[in-house]
N, CA, C and O atoms as a GROMACS GRO file, in nm:
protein
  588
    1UNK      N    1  -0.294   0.878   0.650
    1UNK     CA    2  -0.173   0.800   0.666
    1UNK      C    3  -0.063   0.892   0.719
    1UNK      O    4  -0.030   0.999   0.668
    2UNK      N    5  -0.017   0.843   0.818
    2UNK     CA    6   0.111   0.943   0.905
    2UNK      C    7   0.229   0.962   0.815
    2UNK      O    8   0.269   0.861   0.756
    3UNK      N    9   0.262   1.020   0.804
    3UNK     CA   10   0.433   1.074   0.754
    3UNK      C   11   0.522   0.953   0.749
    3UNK      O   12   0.574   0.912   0.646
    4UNK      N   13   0.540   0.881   0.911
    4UNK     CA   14   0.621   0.808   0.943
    4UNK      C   15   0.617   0.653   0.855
    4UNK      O   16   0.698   0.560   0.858
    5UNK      N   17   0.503   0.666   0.787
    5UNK     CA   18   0.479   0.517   0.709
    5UNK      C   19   0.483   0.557   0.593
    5UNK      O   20   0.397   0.511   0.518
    6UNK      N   21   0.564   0.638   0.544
    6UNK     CA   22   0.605   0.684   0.431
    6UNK      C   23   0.744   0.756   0.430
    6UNK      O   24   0.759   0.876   0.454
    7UNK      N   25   0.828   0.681   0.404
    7UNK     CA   26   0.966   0.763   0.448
    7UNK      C   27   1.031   0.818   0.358
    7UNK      O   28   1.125   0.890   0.392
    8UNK      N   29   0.996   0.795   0.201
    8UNK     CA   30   1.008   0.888   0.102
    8UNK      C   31   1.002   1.014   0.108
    8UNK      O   32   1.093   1.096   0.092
    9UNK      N   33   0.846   1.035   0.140
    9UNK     CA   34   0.817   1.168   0.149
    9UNK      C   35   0.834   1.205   0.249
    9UNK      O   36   0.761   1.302   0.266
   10UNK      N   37   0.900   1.182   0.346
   10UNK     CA   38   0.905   1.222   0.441
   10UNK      C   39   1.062   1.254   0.429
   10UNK      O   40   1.097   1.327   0.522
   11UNK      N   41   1.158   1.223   0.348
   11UNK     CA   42   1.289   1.246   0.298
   11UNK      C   43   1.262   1.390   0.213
   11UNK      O   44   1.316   1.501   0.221
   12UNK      N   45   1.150   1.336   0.124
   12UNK     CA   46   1.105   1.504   0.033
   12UNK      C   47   1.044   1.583   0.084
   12UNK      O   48   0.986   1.670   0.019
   13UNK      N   49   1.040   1.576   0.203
   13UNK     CA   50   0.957   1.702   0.295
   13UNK      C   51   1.115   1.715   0.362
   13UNK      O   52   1.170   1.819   0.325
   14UNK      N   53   1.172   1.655   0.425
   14UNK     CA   54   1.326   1.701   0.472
   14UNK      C   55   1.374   1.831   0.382
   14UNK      O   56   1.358   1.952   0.394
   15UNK      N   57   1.442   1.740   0.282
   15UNK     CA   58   1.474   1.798   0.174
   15UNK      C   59   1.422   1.953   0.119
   15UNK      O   60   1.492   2.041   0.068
   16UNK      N   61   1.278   1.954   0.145
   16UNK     CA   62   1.216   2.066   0.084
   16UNK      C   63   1.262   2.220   0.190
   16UNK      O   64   1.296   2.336   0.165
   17UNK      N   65   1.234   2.125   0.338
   17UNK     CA   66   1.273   2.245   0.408
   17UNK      C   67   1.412   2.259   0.462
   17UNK      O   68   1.432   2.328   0.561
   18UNK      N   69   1.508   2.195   0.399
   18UNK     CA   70   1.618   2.227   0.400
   18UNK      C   71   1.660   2.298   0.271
   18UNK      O   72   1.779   2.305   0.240
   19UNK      N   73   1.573   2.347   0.202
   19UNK     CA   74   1.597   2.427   0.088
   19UNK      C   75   1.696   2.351  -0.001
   19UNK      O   76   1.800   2.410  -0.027
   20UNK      N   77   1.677   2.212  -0.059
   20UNK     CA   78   1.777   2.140  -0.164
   20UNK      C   79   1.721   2.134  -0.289
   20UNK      O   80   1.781   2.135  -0.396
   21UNK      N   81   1.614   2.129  -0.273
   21UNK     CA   82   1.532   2.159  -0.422
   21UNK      C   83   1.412   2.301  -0.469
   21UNK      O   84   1.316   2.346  -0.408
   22UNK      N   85   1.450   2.324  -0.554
   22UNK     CA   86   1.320   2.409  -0.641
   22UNK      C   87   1.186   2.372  -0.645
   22UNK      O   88   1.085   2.427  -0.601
   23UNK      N   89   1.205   2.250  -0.715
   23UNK     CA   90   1.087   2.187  -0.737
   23UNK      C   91   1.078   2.031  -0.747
   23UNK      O   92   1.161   1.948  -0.787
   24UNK      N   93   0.946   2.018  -0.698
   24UNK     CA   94   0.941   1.860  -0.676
   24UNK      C   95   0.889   1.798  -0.788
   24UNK      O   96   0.810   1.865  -0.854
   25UNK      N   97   0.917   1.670  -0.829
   25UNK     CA   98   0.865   1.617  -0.955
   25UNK      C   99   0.813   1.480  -0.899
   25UNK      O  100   0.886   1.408  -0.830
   26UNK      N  101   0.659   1.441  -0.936
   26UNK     CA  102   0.616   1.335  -0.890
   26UNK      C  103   0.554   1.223  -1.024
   26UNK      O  104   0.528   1.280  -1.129
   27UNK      N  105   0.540   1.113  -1.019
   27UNK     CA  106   0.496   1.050  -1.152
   27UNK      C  107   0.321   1.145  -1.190
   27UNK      O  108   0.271   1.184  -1.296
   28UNK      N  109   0.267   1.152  -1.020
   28UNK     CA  110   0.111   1.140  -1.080
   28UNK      C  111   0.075   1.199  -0.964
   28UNK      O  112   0.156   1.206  -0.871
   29UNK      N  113  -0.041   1.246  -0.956
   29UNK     CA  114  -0.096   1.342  -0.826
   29UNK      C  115  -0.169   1.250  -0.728
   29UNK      O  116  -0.223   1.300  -0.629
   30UNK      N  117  -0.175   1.095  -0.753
   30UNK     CA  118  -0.223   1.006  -0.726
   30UNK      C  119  -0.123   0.966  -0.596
   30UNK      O  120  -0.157   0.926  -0.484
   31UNK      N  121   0.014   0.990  -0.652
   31UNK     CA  122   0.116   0.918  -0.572
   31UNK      C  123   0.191   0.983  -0.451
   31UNK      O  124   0.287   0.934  -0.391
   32UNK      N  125   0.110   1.140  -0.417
   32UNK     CA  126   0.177   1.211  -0.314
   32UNK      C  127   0.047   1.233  -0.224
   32UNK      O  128   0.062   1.336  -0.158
   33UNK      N  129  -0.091   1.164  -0.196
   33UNK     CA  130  -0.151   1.191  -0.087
   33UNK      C  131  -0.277   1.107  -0.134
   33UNK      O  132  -0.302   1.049  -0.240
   34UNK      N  133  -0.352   1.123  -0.008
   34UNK     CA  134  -0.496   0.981  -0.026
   34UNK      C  135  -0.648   1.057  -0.052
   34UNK      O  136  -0.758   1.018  -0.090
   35UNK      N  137  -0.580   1.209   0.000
   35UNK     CA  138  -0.694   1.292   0.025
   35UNK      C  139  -0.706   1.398  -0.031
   35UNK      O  140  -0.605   1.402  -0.101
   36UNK      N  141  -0.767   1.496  -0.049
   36UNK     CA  142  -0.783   1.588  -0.126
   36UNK      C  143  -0.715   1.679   0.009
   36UNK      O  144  -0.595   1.704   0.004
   37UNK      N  145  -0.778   1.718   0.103
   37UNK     CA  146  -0.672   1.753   0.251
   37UNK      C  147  -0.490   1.758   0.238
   37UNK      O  148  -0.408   1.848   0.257
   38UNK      N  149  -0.478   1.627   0.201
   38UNK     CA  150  -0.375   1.533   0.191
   38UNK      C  151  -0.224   1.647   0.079
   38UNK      O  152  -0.102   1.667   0.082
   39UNK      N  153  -0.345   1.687  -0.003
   39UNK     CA  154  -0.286   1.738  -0.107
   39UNK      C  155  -0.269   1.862  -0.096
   39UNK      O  156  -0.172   1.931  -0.127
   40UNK      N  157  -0.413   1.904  -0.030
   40UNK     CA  158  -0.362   2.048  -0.048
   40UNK      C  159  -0.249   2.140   0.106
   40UNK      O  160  -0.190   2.248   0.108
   41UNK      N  161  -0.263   2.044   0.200
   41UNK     CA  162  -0.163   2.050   0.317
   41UNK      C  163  -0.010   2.048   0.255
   41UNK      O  164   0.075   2.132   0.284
   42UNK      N  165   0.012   1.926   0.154
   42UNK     CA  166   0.141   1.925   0.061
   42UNK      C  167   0.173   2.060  -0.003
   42UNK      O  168   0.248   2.133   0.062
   43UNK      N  169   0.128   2.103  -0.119
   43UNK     CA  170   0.100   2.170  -0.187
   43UNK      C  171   0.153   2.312  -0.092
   43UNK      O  172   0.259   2.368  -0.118
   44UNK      N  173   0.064   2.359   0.019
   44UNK     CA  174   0.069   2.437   0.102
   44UNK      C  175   0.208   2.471   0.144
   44UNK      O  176   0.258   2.583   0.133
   45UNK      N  177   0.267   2.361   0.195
   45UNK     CA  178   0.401   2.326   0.250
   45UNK      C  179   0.486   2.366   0.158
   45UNK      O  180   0.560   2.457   0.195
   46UNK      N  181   0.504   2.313   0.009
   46UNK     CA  182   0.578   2.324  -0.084
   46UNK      C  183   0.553   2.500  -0.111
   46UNK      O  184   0.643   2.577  -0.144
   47UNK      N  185   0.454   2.527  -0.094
   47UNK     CA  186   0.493   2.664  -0.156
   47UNK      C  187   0.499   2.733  -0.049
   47UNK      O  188   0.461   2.845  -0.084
   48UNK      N  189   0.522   2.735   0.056
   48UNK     CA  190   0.575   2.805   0.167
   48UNK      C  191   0.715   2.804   0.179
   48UNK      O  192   0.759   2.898   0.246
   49UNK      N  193   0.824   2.701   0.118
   49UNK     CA  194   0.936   2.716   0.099
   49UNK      C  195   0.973   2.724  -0.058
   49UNK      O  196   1.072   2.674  -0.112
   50UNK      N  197   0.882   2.788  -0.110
   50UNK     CA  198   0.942   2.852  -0.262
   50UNK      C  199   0.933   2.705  -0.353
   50UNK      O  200   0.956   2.718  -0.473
   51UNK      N  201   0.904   2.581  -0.310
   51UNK     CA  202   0.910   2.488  -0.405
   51UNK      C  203   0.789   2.471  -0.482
   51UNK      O  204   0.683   2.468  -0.420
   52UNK      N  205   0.788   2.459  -0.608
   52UNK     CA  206   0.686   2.381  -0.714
   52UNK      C  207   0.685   2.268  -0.707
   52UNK      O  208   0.750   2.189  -0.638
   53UNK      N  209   0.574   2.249  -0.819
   53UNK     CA  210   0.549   2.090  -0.834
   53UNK      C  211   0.493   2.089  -0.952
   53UNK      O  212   0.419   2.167  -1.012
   54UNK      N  213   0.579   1.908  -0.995
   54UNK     CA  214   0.566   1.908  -1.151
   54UNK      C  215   0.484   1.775  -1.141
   54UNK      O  216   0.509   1.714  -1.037
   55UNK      N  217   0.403   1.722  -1.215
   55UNK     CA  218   0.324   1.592  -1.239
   55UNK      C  219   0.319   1.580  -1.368
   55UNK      O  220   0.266   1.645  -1.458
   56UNK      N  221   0.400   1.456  -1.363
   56UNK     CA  222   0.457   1.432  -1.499
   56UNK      C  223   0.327   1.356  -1.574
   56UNK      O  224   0.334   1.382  -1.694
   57UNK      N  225   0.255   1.303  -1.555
   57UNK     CA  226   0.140   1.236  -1.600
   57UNK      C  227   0.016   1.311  -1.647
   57UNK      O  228  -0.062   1.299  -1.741
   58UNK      N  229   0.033   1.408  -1.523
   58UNK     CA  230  -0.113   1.525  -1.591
   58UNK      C  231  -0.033   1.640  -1.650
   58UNK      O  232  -0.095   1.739  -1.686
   59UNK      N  233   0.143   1.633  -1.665
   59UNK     CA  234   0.146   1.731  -1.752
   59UNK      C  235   0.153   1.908  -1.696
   59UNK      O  236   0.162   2.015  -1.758
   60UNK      N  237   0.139   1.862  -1.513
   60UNK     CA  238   0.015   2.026  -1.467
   60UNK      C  239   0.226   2.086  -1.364
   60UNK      O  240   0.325   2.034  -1.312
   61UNK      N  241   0.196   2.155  -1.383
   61UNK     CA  242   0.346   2.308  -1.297
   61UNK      C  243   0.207   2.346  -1.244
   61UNK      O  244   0.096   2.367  -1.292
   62UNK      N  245   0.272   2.346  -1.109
   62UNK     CA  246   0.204   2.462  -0.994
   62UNK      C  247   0.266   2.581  -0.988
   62UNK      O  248   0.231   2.668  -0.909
   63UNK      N  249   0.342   2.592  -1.054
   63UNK     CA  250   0.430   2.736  -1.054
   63UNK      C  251   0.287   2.876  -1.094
   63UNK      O  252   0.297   2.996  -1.065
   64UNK      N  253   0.219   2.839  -1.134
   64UNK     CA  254   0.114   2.926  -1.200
   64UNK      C  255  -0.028   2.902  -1.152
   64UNK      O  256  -0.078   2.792  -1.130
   65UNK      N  257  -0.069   2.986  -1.142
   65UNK     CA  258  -0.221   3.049  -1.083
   65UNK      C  259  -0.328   2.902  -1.158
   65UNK      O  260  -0.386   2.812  -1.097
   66UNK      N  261  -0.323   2.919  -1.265
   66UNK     CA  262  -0.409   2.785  -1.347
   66UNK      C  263  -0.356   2.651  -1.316
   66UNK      O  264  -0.442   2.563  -1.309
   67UNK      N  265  -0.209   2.608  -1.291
   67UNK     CA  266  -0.138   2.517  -1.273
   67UNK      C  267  -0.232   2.451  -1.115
   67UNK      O  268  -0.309   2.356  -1.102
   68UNK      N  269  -0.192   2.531  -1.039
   68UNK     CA  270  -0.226   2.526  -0.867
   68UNK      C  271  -0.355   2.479  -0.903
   68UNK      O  272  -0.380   2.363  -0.870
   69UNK      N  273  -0.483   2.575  -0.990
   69UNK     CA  274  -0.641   2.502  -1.001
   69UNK      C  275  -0.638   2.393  -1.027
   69UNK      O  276  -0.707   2.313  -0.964
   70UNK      N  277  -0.548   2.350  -1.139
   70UNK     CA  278  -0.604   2.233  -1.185
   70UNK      C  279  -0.547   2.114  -1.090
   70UNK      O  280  -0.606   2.007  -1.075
   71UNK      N  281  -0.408   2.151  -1.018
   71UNK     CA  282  -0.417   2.078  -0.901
   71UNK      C  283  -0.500   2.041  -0.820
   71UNK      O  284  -0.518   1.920  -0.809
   72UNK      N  285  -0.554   2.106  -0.764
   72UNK     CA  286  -0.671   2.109  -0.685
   72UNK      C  287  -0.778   2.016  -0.698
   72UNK      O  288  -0.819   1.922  -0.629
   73UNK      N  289  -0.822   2.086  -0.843
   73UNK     CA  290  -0.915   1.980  -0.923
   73UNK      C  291  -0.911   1.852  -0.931
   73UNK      O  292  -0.996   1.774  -0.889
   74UNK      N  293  -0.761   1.813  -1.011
   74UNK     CA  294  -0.700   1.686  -1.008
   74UNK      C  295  -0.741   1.619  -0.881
   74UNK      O  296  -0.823   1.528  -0.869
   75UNK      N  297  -0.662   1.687  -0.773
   75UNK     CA  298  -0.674   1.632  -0.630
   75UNK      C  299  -0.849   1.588  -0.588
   75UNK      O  300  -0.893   1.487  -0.532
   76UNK      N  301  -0.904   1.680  -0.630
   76UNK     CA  302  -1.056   1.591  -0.600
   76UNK      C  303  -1.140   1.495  -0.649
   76UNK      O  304  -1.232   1.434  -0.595
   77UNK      N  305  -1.075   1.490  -0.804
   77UNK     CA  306  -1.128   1.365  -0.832
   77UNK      C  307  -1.032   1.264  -0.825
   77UNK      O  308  -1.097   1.160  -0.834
   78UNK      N  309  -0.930   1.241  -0.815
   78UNK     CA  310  -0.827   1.120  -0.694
   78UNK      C  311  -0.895   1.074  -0.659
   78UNK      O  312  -0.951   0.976  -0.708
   79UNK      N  313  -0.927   1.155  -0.507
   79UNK     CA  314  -1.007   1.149  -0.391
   79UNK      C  315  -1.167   1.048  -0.470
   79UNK      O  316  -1.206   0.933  -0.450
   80UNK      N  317  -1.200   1.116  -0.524
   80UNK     CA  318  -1.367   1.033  -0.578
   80UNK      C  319  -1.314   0.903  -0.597
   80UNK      O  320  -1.337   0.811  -0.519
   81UNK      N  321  -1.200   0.887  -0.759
   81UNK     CA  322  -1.232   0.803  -0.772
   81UNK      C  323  -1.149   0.686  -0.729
   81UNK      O  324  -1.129   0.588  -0.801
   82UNK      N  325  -1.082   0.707  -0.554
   82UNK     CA  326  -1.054   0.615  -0.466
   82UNK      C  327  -1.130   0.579  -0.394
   82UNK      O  328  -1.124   0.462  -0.356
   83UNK      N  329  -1.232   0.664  -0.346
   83UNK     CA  330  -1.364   0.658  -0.284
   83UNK      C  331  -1.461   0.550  -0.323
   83UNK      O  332  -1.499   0.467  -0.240
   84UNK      N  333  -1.506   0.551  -0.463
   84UNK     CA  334  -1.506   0.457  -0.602
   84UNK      C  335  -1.463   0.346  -0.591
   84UNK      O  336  -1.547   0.262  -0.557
   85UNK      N  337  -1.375   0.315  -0.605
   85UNK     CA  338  -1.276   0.180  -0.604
   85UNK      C  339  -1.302   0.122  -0.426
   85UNK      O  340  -1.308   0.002  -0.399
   86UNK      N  341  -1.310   0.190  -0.363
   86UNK     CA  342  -1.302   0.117  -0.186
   86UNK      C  343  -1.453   0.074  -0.185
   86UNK      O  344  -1.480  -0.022  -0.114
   87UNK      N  345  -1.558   0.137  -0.259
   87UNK     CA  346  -1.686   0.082  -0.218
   87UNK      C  347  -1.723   0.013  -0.360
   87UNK      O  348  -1.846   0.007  -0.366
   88UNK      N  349  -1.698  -0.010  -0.408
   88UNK     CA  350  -1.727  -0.127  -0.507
   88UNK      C  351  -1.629  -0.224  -0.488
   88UNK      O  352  -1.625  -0.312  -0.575
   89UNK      N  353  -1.517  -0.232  -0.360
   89UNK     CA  354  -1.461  -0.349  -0.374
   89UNK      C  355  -1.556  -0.422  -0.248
   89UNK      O  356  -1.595  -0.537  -0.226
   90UNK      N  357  -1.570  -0.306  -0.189
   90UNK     CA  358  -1.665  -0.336  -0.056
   90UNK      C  359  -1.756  -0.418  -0.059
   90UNK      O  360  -1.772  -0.499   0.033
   91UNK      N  361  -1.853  -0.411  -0.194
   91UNK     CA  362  -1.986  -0.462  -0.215
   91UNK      C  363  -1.954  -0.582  -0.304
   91UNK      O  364  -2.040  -0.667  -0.324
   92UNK      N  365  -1.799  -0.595  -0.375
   92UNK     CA  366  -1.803  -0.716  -0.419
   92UNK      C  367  -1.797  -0.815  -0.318
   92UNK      O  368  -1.880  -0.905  -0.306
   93UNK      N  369  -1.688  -0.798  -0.239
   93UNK     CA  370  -1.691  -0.882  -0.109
   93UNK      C  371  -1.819  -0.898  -0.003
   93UNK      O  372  -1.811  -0.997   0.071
   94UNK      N  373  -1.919  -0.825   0.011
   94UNK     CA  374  -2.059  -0.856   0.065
   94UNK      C  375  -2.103  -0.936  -0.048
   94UNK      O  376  -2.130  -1.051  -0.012
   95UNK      N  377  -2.119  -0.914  -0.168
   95UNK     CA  378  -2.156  -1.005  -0.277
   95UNK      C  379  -2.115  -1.144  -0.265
   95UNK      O  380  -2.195  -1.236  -0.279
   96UNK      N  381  -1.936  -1.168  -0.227
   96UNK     CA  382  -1.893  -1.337  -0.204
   96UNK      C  383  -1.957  -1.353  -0.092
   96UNK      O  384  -2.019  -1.459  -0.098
   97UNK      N  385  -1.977  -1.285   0.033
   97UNK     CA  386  -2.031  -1.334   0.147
   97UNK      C  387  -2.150  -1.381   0.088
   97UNK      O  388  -2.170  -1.496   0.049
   98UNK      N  389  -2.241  -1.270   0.084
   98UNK     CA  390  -2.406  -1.363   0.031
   98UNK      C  391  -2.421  -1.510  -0.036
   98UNK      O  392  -2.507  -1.595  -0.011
   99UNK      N  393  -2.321  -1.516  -0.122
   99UNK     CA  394  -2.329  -1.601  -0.217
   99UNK      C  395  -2.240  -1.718  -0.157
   99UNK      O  396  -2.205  -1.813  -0.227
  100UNK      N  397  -2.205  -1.706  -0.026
  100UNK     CA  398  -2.151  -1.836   0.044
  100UNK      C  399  -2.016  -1.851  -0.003
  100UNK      O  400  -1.958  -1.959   0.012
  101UNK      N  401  -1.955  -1.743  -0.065
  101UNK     CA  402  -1.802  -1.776  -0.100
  101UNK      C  403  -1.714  -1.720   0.030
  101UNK      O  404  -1.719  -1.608   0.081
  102UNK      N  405  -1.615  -1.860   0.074
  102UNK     CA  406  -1.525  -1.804   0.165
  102UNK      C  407  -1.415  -1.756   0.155
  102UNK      O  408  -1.325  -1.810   0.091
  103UNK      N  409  -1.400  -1.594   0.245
  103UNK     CA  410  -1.293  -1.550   0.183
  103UNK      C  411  -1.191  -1.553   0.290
  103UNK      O  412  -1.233  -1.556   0.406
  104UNK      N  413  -1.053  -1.553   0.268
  104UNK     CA  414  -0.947  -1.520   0.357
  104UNK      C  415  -0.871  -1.645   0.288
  104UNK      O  416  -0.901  -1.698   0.181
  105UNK      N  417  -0.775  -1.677   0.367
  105UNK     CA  418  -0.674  -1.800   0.342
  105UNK      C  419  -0.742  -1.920   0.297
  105UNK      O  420  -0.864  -1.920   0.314
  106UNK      N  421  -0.700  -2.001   0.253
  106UNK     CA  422  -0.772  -2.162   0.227
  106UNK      C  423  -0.705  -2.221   0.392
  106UNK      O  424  -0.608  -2.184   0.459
  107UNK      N  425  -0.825  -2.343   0.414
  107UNK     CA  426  -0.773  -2.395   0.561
  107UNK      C  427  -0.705  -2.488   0.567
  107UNK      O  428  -0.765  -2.589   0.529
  108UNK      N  429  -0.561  -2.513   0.612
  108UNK     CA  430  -0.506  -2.698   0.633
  108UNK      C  431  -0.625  -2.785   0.620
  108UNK      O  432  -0.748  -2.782   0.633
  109UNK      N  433  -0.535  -2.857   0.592
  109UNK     CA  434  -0.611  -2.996   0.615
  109UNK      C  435  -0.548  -3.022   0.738
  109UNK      O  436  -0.438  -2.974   0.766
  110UNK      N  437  -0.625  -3.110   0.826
  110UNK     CA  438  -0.591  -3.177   0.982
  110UNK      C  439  -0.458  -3.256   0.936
  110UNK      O  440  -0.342  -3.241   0.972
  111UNK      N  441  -0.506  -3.332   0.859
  111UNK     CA  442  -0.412  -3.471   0.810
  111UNK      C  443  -0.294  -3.395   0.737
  111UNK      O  444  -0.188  -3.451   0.768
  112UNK      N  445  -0.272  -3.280   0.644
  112UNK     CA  446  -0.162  -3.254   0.628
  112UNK      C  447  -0.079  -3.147   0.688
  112UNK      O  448   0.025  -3.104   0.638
  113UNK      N  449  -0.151  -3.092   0.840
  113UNK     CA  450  -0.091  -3.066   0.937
  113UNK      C  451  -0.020  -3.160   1.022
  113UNK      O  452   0.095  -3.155   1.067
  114UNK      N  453  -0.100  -3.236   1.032
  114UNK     CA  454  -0.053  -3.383   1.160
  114UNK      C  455   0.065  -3.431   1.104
  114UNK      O  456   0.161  -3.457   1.177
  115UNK      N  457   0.072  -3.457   0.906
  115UNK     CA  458   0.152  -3.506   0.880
  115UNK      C  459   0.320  -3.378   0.878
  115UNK      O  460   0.432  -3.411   0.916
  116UNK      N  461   0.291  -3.277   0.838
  116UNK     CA  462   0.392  -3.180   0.850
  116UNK      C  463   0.454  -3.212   1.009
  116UNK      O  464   0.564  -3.267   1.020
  117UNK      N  465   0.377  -3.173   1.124
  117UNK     CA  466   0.413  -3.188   1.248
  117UNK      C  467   0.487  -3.275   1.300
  117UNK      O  468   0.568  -3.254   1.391
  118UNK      N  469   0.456  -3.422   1.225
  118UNK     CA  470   0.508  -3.601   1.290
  118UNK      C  471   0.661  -3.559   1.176
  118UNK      O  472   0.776  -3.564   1.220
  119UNK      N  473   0.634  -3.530   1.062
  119UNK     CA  474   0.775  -3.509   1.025
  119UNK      C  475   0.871  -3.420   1.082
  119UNK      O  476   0.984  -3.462   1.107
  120UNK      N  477   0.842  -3.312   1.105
  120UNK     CA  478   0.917  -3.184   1.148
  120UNK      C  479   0.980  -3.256   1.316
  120UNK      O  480   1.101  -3.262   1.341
  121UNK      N  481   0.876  -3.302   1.412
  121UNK     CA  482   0.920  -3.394   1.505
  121UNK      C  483   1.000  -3.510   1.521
  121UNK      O  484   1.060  -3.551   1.620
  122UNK      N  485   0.993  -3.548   1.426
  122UNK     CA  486   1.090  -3.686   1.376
  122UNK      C  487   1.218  -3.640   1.410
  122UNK      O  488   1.262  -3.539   1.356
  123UNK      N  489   1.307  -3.726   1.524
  123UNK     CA  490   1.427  -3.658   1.516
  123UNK      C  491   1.543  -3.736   1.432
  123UNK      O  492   1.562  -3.849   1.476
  124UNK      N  493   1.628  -3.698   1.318
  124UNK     CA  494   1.700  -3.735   1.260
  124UNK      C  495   1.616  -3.750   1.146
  124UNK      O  496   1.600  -3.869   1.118
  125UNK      N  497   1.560  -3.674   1.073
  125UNK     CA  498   1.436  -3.694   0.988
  125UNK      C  499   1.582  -3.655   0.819
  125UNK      O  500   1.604  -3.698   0.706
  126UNK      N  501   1.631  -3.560   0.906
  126UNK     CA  502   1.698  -3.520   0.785
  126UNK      C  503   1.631  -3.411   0.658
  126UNK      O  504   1.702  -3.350   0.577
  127UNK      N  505   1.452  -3.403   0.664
  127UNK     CA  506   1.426  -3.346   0.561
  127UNK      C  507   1.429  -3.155   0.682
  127UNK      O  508   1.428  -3.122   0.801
  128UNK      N  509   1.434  -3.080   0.521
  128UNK     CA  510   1.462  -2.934   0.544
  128UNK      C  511   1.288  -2.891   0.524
  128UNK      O  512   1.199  -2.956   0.470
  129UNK      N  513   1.283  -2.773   0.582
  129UNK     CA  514   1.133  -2.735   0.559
  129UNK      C  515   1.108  -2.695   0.470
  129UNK      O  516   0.997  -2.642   0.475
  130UNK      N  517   1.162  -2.690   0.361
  130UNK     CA  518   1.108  -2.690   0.218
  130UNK      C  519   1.030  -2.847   0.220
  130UNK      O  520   0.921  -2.887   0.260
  131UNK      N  521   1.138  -2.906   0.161
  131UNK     CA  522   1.046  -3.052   0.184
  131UNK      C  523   0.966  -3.079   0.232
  131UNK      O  524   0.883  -3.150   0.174
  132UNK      N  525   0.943  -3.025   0.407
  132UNK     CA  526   0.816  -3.056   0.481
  132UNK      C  527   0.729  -3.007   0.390
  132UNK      O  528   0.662  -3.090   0.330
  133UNK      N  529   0.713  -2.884   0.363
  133UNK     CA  530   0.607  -2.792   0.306
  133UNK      C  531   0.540  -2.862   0.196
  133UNK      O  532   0.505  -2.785   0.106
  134UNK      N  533   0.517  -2.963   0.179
  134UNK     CA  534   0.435  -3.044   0.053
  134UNK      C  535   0.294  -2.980   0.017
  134UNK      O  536   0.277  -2.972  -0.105
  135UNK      N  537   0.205  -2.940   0.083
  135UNK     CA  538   0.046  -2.915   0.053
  135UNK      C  539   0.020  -2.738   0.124
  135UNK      O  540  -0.060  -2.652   0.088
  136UNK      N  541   0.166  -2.735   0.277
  136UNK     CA  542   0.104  -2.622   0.333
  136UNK      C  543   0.274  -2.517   0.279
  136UNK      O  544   0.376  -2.554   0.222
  137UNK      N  545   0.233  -2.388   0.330
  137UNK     CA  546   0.349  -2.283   0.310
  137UNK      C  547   0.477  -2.341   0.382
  137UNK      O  548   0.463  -2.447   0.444
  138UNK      N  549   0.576  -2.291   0.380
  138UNK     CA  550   0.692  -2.291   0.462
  138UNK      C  551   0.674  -2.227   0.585
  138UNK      O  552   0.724  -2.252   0.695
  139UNK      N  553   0.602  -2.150   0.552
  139UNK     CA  554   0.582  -2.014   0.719
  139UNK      C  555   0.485  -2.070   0.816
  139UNK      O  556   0.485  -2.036   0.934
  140UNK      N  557   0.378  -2.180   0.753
  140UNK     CA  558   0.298  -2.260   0.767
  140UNK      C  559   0.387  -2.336   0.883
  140UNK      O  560   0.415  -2.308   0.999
  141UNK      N  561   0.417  -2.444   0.794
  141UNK     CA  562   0.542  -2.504   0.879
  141UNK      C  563   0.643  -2.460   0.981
  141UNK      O  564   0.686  -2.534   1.069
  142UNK      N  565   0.664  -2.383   0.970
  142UNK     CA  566   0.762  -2.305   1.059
  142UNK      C  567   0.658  -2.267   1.219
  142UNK      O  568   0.705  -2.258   1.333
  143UNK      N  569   0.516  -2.251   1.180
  143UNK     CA  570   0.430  -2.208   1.292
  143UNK      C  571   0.377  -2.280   1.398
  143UNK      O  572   0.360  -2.258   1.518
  144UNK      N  573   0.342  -2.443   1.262
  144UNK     CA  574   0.267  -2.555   1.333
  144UNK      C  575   0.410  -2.607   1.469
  144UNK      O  576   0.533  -2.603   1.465
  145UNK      N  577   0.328  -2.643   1.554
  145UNK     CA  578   0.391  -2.683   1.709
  145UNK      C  579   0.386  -2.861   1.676
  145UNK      O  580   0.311  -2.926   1.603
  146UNK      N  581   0.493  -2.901   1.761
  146UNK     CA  582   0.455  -3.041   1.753
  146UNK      C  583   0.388  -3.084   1.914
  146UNK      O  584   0.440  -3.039   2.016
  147UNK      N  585   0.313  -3.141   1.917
  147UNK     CA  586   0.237  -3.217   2.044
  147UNK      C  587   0.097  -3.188   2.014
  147UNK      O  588   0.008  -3.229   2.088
   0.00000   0.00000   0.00000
């Protein structure tokens, strides 16, 4: 994930190399990268401008030789057990496929499209698209075309 789709950290990477903080404090080692790479590129960065890092959840200061390992560590099983979670969601969803369950949005109905459309077209109808929206979304409504 690029920098730019994260503008937090990308404020705490400013920040870091503008020398405004010591040390960085994060909830969880979970919440500053996707990858074990991810982490230790961070990590890298931070201590190239003198900053630590505190993780308030595991408890772990990188300020120290054991601190930094167990970072590390931490950081690889993240990594697993997101790895974990993406392929068992994977195989539940091959599981609804097999089993004939359809997934994505539920579909209009014709008839309570046609009917959204003949209203929304109606001129002097008076109703607001809340109102239209009876069976489908508002955004729904807002999309369907009339003709």
């Amino acid at each position: 994930m690029d920098r730019n789709e994260r503008p937090a950290l990308d404020a705490m990477l400013k920040a870091v190399a503008r020398r405004e903080v010591d040390m960085v404090a994060a909830w969880s080692v979970d919440r500053l990268g996707r990858s074990l790479i991810d982490l230790l590129v961070l990590l890298r960065e931070l201590h190239a401008k003198g900053v630590d890092l505190f993780l308030h959840r595991q408890g772990l200061d990188t300020s120290s030789p054991t601190g930094r390992a167990m970072f590390q560590m931490m950081g690889a099983f993240a990594e697993f057990e997101r790895a974990m979670i993406r392929e068992r969601v994977l195989a539940g969803l091959a599981r609804a496929k097999e089993q004939g369950t359809r997934l994505g949005r539920r579909r209009i109905e014709d008839a309570d499209a046609a009917k959204a459309v003949a209203i929304r077209a109606a001129p002097g109808s008076g109703k607001g698209i809340r109102r239209i929206a009876f069976k489908v979304g508002v955004g729904t409504v807002l999309r369907l075309k009339a003709g």
